[in-house]
Structures are given as structure tokens and as C-alpha cells.
N, C-alpha and C positions, 0 to 999 in steps of 0.2 A: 462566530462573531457575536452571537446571543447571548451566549454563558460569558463572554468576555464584557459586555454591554450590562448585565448585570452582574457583575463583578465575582462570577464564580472563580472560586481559587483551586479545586479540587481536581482528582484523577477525570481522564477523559482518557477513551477509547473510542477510535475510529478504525471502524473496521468496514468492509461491505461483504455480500456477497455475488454469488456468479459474476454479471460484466460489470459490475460495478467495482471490484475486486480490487484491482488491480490498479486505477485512478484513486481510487482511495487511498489506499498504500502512500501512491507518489505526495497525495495531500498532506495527509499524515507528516510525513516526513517533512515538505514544505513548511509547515503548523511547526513543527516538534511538540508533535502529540504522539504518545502511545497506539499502534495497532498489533494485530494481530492476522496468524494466516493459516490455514489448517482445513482438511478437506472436505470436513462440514463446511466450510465457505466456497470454497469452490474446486472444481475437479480438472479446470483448466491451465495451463500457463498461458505469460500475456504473449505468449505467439499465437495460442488457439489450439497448439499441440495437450492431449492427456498429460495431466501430473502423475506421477510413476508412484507420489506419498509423501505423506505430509514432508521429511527432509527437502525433498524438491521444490515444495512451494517456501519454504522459507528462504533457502539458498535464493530462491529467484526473488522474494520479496526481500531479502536485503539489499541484492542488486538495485532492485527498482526504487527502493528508500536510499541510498547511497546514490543515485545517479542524481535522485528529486532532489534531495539537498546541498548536493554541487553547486555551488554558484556559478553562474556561466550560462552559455548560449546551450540549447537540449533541441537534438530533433524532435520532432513532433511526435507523439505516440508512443506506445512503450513495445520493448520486443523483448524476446527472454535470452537469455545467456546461451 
């Protein structure tokens, strides 16, 4: 809301890591802002289960971006595919 308050026009990446990972993502998405996901961020999916590599966490973070930007009613919390 900062960059947007002063009138920034440019790329923005939102990314997190470890628990913060995965809420981020869905914000992201919510925003349509650019993120990113890869096992320097984190080594978990948002079940809490081990990522197997980075293809896993993408696959799951496009789900969780695709779900975030659904319009509509969303259960609370995120779970992995």
C-alpha cells in the first residue's frame, strides 16, 4: 500500500520465506503482484509435508495463487494438492 501511496509504478516481488511462504503467495496473487517459489524459500508444502523439489513447490504454488485469485467464498487456510 506504500509503493502505491507514493506512486511507485515499477516491478514488485513478493515473495516470503519458511511459514511465511505460503500466505504470501496467496497475497501475491490477491495483489497481482509477481512472486516467486523455490527451495531456498522454503522446504515445506502448505500441508507441512517435505517438498520433494523445487517442481513441487511451484506446482503447489500455482495452485495456492489460482485458488487466491478465485473470486468467491475460500476456506480458511491453505492445504496442498
Amino acid at each position: 500500500d506504500r509503493l502505491d501511496q507514493l506512486g511507485w509504478t515499477g516491478p514488485r516481488l513478493l515473495h516470503g520465506e519458511e511459514d511465511a511462504c505460503w500466505p504470501l503467495i496467496a497475497h501475491a496473487a490477491r495483489r497481482g503482484l509477481d512472486t516467486r517459489i523455490g527451495l531456498e524459500d522454503t522446504l515445506i508444502r502448505p500441508d507441512g509435508s517435505p517438498a520433494t523439489g523445487n517442481a513441487d513447490l511451484v506446482r503447489l504454488a500455482r495452485q495456492v495463487s489460482d485458488r487466491a485469485a478465485t473470486p468467491g467464498p475460500r476456506a480458511p487456510g491453505l492445504s496442498g494438492g
